[in-house]
VEXPA-57296 format. One record per residue (C-alpha): x negated, y, z negated; residue in three letters. Coordinates in steps of 0.001 Angstrom, whole numbers. Example, Ala and Ser with C-alpha at 12.3 -4.5 7.8 and 13.67 -1.06 7.14 Angstrom:
<sites>
SITE         x         y         z   rest
SITE    -12300     -4500     -7800    ALA
SITE    -13670     -1060     -7140    SER
</sites>
This chain:
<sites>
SITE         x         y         z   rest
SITE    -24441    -84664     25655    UNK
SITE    -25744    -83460     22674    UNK
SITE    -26943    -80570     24509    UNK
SITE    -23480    -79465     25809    UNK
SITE    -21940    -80041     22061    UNK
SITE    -24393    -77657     20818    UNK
SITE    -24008    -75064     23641    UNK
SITE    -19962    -75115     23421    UNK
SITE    -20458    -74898     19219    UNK
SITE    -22646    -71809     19622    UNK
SITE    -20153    -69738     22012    UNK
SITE    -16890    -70780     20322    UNK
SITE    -18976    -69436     17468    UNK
SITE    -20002    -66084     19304    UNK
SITE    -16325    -65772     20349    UNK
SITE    -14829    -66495     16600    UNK
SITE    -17533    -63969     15631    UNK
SITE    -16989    -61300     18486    UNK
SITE    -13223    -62025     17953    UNK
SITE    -12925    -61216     13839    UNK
SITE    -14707    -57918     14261    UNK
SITE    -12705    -56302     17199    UNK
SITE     -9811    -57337     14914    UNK
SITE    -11316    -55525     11765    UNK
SITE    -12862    -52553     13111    UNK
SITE    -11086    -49530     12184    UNK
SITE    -10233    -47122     15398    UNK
SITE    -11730    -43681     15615    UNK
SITE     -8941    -41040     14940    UNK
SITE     -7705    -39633     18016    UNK
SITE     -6188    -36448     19000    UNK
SITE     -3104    -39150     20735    UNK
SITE     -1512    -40120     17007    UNK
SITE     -1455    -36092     15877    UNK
SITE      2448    -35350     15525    UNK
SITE      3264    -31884     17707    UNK
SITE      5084    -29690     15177    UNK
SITE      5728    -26450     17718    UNK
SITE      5950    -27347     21429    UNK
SITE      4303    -23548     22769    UNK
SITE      1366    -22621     25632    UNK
SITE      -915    -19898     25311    UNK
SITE       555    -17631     27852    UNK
SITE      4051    -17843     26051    UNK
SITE      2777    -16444     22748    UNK
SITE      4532    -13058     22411    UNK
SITE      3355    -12750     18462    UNK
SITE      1946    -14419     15364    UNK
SITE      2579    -12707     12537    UNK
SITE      1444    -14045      8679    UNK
SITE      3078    -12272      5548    UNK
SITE      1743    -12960      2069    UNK
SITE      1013    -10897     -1277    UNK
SITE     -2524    -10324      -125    UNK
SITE     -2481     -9529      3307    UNK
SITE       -90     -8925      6292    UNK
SITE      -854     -9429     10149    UNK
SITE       711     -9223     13331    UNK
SITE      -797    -10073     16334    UNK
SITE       866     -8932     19340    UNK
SITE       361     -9437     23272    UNK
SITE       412     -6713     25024    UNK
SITE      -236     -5514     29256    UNK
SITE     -1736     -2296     30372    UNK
SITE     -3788     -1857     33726    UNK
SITE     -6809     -3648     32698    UNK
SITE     -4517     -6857     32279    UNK
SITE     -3004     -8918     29236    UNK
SITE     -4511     -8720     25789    UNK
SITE     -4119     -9378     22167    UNK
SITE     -3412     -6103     19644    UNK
SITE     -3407     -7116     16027    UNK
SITE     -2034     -4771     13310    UNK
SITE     -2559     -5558      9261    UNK
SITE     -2248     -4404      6239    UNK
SITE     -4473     -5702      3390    UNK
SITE     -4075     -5358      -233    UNK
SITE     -6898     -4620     -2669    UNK
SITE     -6588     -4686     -6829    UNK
SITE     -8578     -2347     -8919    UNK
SITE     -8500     -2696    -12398    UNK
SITE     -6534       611    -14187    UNK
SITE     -6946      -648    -17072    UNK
SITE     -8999     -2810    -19562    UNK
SITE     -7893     -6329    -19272    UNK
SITE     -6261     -8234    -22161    UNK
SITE     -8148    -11297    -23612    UNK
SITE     -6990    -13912    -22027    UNK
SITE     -4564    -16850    -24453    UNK
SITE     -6918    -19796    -25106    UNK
SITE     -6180    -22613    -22946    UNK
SITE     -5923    -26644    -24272    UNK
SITE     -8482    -28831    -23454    UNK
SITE     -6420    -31262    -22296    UNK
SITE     -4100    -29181    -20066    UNK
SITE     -5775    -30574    -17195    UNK
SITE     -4532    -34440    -18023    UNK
SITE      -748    -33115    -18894    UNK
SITE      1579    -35032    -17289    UNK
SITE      4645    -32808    -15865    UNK
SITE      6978    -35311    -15658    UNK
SITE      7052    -36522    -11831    UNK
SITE      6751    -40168    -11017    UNK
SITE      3938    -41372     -8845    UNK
SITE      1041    -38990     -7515    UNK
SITE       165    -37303     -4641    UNK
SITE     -2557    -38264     -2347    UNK
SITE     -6342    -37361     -3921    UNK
SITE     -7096    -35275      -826    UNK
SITE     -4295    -32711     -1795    UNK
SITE     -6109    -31459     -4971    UNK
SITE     -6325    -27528     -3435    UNK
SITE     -5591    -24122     -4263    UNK
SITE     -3180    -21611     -2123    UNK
SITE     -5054    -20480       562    UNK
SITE     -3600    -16943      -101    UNK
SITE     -5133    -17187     -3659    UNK
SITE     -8329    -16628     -5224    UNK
SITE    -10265    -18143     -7530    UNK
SITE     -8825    -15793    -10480    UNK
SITE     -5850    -16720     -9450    UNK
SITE     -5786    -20645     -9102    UNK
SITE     -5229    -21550    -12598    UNK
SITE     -3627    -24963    -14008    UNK
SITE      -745    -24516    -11306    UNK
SITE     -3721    -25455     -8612    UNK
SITE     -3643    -29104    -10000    UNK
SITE     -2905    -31431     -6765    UNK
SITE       662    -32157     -5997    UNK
SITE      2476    -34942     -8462    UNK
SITE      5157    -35221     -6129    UNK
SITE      6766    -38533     -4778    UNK
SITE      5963    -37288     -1103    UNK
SITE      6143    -40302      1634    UNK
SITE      3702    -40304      3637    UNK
SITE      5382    -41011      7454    UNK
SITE      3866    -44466      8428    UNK
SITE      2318    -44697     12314    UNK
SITE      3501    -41193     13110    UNK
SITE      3838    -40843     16643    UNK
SITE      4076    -37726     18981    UNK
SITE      6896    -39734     20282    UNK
SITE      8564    -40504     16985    UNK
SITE      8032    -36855     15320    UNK
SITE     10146    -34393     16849    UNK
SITE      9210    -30639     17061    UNK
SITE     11329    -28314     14405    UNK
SITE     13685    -25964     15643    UNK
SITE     13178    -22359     15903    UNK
SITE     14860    -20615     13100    UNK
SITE     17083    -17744     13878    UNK
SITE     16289    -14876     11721    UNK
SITE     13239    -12460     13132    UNK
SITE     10062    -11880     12485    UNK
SITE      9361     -8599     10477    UNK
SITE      8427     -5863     12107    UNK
SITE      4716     -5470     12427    UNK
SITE      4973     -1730     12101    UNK
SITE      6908     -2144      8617    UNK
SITE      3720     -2511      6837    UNK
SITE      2155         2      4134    UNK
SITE      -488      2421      5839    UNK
SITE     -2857      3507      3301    UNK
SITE      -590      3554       457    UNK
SITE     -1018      2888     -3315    UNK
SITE      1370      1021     -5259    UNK
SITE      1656      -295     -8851    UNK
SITE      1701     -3696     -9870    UNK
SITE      5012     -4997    -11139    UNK
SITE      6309     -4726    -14747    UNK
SITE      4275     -6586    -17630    UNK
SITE      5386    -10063    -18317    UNK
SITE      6532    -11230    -21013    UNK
SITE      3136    -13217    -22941    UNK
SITE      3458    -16297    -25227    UNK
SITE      2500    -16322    -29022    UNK
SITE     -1438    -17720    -29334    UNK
SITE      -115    -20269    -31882    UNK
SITE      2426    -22036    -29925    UNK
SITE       114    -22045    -26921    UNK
SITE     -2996    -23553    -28780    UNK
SITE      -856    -26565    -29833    UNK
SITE       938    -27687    -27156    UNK
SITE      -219    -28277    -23201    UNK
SITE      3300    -26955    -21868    UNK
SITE      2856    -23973    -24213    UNK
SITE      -990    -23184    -23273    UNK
SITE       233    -23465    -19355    UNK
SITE      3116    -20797    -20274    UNK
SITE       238    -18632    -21923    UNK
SITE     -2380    -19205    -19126    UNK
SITE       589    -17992    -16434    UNK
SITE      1230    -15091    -18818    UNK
SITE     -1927    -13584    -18999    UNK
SITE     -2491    -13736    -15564    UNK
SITE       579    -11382    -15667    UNK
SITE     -1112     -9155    -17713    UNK
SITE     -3911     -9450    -15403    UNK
SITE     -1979     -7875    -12346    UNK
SITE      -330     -5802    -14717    UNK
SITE     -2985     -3704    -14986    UNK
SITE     -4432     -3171    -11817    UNK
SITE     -3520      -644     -9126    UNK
SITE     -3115     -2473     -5629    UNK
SITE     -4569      -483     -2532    UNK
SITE     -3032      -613       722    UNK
SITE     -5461      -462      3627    UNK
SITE     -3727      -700      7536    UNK
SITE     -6374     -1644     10418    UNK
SITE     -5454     -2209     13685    UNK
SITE     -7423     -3071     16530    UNK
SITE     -8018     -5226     19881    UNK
SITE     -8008     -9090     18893    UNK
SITE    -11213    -11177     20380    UNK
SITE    -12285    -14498     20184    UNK
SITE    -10926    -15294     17407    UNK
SITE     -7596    -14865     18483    UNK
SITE     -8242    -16764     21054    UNK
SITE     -9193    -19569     18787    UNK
SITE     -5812    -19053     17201    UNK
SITE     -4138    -19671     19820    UNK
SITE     -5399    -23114     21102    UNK
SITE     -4601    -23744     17641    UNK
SITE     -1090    -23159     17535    UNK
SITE      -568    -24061     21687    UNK
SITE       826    -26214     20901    UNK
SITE       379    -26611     17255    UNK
SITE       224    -30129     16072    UNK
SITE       180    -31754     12643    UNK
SITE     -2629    -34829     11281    UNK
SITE       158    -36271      9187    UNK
SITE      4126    -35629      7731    UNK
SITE      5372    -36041      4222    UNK
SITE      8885    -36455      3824    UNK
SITE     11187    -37151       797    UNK
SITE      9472    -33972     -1298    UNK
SITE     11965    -33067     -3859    UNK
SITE     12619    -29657     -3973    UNK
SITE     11393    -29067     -7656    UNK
SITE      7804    -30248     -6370    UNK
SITE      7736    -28222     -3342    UNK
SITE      5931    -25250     -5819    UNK
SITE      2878    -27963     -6592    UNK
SITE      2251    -28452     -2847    UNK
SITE      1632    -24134     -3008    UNK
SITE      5526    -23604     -1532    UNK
SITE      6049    -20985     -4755    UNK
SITE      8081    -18292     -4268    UNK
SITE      5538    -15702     -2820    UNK
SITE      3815    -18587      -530    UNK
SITE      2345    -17161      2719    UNK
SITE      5085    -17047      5680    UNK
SITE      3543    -17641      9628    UNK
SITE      5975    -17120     11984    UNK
SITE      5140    -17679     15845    UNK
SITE      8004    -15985     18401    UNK
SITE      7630    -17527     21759    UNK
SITE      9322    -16424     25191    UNK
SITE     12528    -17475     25441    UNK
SITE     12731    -18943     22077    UNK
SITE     14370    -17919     18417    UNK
SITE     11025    -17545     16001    UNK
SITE      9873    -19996     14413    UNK
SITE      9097    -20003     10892    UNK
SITE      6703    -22204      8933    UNK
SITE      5614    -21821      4373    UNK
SITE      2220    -21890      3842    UNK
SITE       797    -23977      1452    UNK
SITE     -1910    -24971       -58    UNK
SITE     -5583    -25636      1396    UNK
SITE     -6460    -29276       427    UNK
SITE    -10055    -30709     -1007    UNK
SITE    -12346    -29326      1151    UNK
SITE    -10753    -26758      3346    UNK
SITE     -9920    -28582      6208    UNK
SITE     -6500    -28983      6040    UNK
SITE     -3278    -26891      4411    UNK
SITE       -88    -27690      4038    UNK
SITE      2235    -26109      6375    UNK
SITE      6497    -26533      5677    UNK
SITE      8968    -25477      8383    UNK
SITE     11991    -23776      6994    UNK
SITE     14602    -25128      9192    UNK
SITE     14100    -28854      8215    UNK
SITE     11981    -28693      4870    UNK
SITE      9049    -31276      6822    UNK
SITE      5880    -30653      5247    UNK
SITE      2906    -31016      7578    UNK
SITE      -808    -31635      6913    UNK
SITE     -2308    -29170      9521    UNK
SITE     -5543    -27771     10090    UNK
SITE     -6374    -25219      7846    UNK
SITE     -8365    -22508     10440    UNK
SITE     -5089    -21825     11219    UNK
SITE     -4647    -19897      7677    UNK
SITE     -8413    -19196      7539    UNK
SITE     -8332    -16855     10660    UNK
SITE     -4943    -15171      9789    UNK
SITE     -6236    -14636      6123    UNK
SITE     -9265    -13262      7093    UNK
SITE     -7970    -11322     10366    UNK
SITE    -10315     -7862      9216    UNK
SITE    -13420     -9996      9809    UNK
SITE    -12090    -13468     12179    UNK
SITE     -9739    -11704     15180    UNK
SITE    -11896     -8435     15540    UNK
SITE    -13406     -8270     19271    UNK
SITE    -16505     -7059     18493    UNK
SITE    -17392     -6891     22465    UNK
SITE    -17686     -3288     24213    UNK
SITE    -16955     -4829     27617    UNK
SITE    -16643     -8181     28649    UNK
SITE    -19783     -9028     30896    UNK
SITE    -22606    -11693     29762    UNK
SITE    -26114     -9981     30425    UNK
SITE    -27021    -12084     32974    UNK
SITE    -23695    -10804     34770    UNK
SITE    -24631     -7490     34793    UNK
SITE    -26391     -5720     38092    UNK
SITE    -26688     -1894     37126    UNK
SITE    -26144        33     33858    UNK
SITE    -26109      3831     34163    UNK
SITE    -27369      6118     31479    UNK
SITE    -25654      9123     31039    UNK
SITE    -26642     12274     28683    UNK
SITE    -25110     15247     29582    UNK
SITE    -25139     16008     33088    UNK
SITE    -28561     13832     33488    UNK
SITE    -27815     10433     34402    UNK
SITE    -29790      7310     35912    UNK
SITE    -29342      4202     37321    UNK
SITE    -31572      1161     36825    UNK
SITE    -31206     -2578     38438    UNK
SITE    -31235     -6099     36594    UNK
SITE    -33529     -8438     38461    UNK
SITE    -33996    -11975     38024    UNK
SITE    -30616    -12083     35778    UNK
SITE    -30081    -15366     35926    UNK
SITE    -33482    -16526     34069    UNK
SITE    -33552    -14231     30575    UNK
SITE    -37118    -15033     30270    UNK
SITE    -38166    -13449     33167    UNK
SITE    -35268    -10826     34035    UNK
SITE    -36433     -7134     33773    UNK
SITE    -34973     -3436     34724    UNK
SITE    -36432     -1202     37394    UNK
SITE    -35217      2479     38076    UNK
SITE    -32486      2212     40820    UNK
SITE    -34347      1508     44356    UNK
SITE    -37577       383     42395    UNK
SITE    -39080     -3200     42068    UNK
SITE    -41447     -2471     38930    UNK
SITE    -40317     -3032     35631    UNK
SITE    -39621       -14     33526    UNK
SITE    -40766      -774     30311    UNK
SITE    -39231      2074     28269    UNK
SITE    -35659      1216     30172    UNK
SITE    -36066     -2152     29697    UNK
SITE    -36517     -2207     26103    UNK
SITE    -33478       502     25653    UNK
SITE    -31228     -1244     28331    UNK
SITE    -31774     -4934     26594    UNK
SITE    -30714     -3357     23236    UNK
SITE    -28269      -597     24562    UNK
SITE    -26145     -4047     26109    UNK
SITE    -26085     -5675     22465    UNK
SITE    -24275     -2879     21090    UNK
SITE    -21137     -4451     18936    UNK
SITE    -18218     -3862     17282    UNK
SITE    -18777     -3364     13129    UNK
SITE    -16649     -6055     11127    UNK
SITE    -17619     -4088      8044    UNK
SITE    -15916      -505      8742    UNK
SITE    -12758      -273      9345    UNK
SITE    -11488      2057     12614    UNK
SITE     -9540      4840     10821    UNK
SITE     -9244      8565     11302    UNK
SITE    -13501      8985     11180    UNK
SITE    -13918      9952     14707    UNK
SITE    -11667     12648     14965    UNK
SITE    -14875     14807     15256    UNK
SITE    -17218     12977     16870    UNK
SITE    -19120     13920     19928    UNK
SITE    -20383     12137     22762    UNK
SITE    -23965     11180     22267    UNK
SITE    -24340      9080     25697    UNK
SITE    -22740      6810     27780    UNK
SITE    -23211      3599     29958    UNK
SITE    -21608      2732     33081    UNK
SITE    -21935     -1481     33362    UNK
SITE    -21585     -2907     36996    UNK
SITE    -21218     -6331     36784    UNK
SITE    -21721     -8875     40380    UNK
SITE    -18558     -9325     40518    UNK
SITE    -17915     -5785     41402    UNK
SITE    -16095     -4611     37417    UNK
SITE    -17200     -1296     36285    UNK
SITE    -16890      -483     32476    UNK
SITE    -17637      2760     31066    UNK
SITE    -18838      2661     27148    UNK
SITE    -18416      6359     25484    UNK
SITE    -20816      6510     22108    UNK
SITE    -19798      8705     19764    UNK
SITE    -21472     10310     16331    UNK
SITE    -19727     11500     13739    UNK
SITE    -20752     13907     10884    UNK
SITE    -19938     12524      7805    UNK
SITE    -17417     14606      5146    UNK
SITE    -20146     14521      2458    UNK
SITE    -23644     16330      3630    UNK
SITE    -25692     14090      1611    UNK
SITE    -23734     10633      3786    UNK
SITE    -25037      9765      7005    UNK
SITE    -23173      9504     10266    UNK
SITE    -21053      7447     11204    UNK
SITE    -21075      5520     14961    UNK
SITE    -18417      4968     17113    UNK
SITE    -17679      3802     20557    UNK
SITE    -14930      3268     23432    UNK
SITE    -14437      1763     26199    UNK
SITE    -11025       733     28476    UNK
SITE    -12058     -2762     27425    UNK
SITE    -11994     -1857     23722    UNK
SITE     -8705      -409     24351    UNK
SITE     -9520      1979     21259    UNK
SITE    -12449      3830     19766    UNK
SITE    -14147      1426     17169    UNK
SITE    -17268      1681     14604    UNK
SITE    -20323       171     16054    UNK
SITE    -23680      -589     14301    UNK
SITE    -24598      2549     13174    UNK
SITE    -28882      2070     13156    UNK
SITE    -28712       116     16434    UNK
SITE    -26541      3067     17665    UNK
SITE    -28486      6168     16134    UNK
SITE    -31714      4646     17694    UNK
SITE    -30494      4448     21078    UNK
SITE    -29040      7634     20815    UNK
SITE    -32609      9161     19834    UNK
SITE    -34223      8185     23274    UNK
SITE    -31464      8016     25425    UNK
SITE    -32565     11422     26832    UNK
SITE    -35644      9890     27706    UNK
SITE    -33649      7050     29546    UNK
SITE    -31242      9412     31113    UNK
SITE    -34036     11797     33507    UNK
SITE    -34230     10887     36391    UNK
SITE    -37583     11109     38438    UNK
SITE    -39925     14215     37704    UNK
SITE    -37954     15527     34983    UNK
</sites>
């Protein structure tokens, strides 16, 4: 009997125990509770475009014979001081702890800067959000509808400044050193004046780039297809709206899809850490918590949406690469492609490894676009150095054309370019990986007794 007690006591006890911590475990996060803010698929995309002070992009699907692609166009500005700089109006100590008047606080994790914004830039107005903003309890793809399209365009991509150089805008007016020293609110007016001054005197740069998008946009687009938020805040009172980065020159992301009106979204600030940003969409005034590579990849477009491929094959993909100098030209064969430890090339209708081919072939098919050099007007007088004909096993040809341009300047070196129908354009390539392969591609290129 006593046995029995004892054996019902200990699994009542197991199940009380096994019971209490189902109950208290917090769930995992799961992508099922993320509100969808744009309802969109990948393939019905036309254009992304992001406007701010710093930077403008537009990234545009487009169709030619080789198939759909992306084609992104942007404009990026670039200070230089004209100037020298003003001394900048001492700032309180306690600036940091001055209370602006707003009942309540925003969430810890919303202490950011504008994502648009450097460091120089961020200032006391990069103090985390004091507005009242509700956090939207149990959110609910169900419960959180998506926003509607708003019905003005997007700006024209081709509307942006090629190459230009502007001024910056009129000097503001600054705040006596007295006044700001002795009161927070005054030291604030101070710090946002000589920040003024700052742009005041520099001369802002226009550079236009434009070139075939890769992975990256890619990347962008699983993020915005559809594009879905971690959390709402409602109830933001217009007045705050500046403190969660929605200031009157805050970023502006517009998506246009087929058979939809654009849609248009402010960009806000990037929160603690980088992860997330605010994003607010301008036909309903939400304000979403969304991830932040979203802004990260449209900011950075020059570096993030670049395809830096030549053509699209994987090595182990490729069967034959023809080197052409000239009017010499050979053929060599990839064997054992699918094991890169053991795969070699062998002159076309050979089975022994070629060691000088090998060597040039395994570099010549690492070739990449440059992130660093922007495609511009360099080329006009290049010349064709060599060229590659890739035959992949699925039966796709691509032709890459290298090219070497003199520099302007004698004393420069030259600069490296390359293009393919894949590329869609001629682009800068690494220049010493280039000018190498270019030194013994002659060697590559004879056939058989030459």
């Amino acid at each position: 009997m006593r046995r029995t007690i004892l054996a019902y006591t200990v699994a009542l006890g197991l199940s009380l125990f096994v019971g209490y911590v189902s109950w208290t475990h917090e769930p995992e996060r799961t992508h099922d509770d993320e509100i969808e803010v744009l309802h969109a698929k990948a393939d019905t995309i036309r254009e992304i475009t992001f406007r701010s002070p710093h930077v403008d992009v537009a990234v545009t699907r487009r169709a030619d014979a080789q198939g759909d692609y992306f084609w992104v166009e942007l404009t990026k500005q670039a200070s230089a001081p004209s100037k020298p700089e003003p001394e900048p109006e001492p700032e309180d100590a306690d600036l940091h702890d001055h209370d602006h008047g707003a009942q309540g606080s925003a969430p810890e994790e919303a202490r950011a800067t504008n994502p648009d914004s450097s460091a120089d830039d961020a200032g006391p107005s990069a103090r985390a959000p004091t507005a009242a903003a509700t956090e939207a309890p149990d959110a609910s793809p169900s419960s959180a509808r998506a926003p509607t399209a708003a019905a003005t365009e997007a700006p024209d991509a081709s509307s942006s400044a090629r190459g230009s150089t502007v001024a910056a805008s009129e000097a503001a007016a600054t705040v006596p050193a007295s006044r700001a020293g002795s009161d927070p609110g005054h030291a604030e007016s101070a710090s946002h004046a000589s920040r003024d001054a700052k742009r005041d005197n520099e001369e802002t740069t226009a550079t236009a780039l434009s070139f075939k998008g890769g992975e990256g946009v890619d990347d962008l687009l699983d993020a915005l297809a559809p594009l879905k938020a971690r959390r709402v805040l409602t109830s933001v009172p217009a007045e705050r709206l500046d403190e969660f980065g929605f200031t009157a020159d805050a970023a502006r992301l517009t998506v246009t899809r087929d058979g939809h009106e654009p849609s248009h979204f402010d960009v806000g600030r990037t929160m603690f850490g980088g992860r997330t940003a605010y994003l607010r969409d301008t036909t309903d005034d939400r304000v979403f918590v969304v991830d932040a590579k979203i802004v990260r990849l449209l900011r950075d477009a020059d570096a993030r949406l670049v395809e830096r491929r030549l053509f699209a094959a994987e090595p182990k993909q490729i069967v034959r690469v023809t080197v052409v100098v000239g009017d010499a030209e050979q053929s060599y064969m990839q064997h054992h492609a699918d094991d890169p430890s053991a795969a070699y090339w062998s002159r076309e209708g050979q089975q022994e490894r070629d060691d000088a081919a090998d060597t040039w072939i395994k570099k010549a098919i690492r070739l990449r676009a440059s992130r660093s050099k922007p495609a511009g007007d360099d080329h006009a007088q290049a010349r064709e150095r060599f060229n590659l004909v890739i035959a992949t096993r699925d039966g796709v040809t691509t032709r890459v054309h290298v090219l070497e341009a003199p520099a302007p300047n004698t004393d420069a070196p030259a600069t490296w370019w390359a293009r393919s129908d894949f590329t869609r354009a001629t682009v800068p390539i690494l220049e010493h990986l280039a000018s190498d392969l270019a030194a013994t591609a002659t060697d590559v290129s004879a056939t058989d007794g030459e």
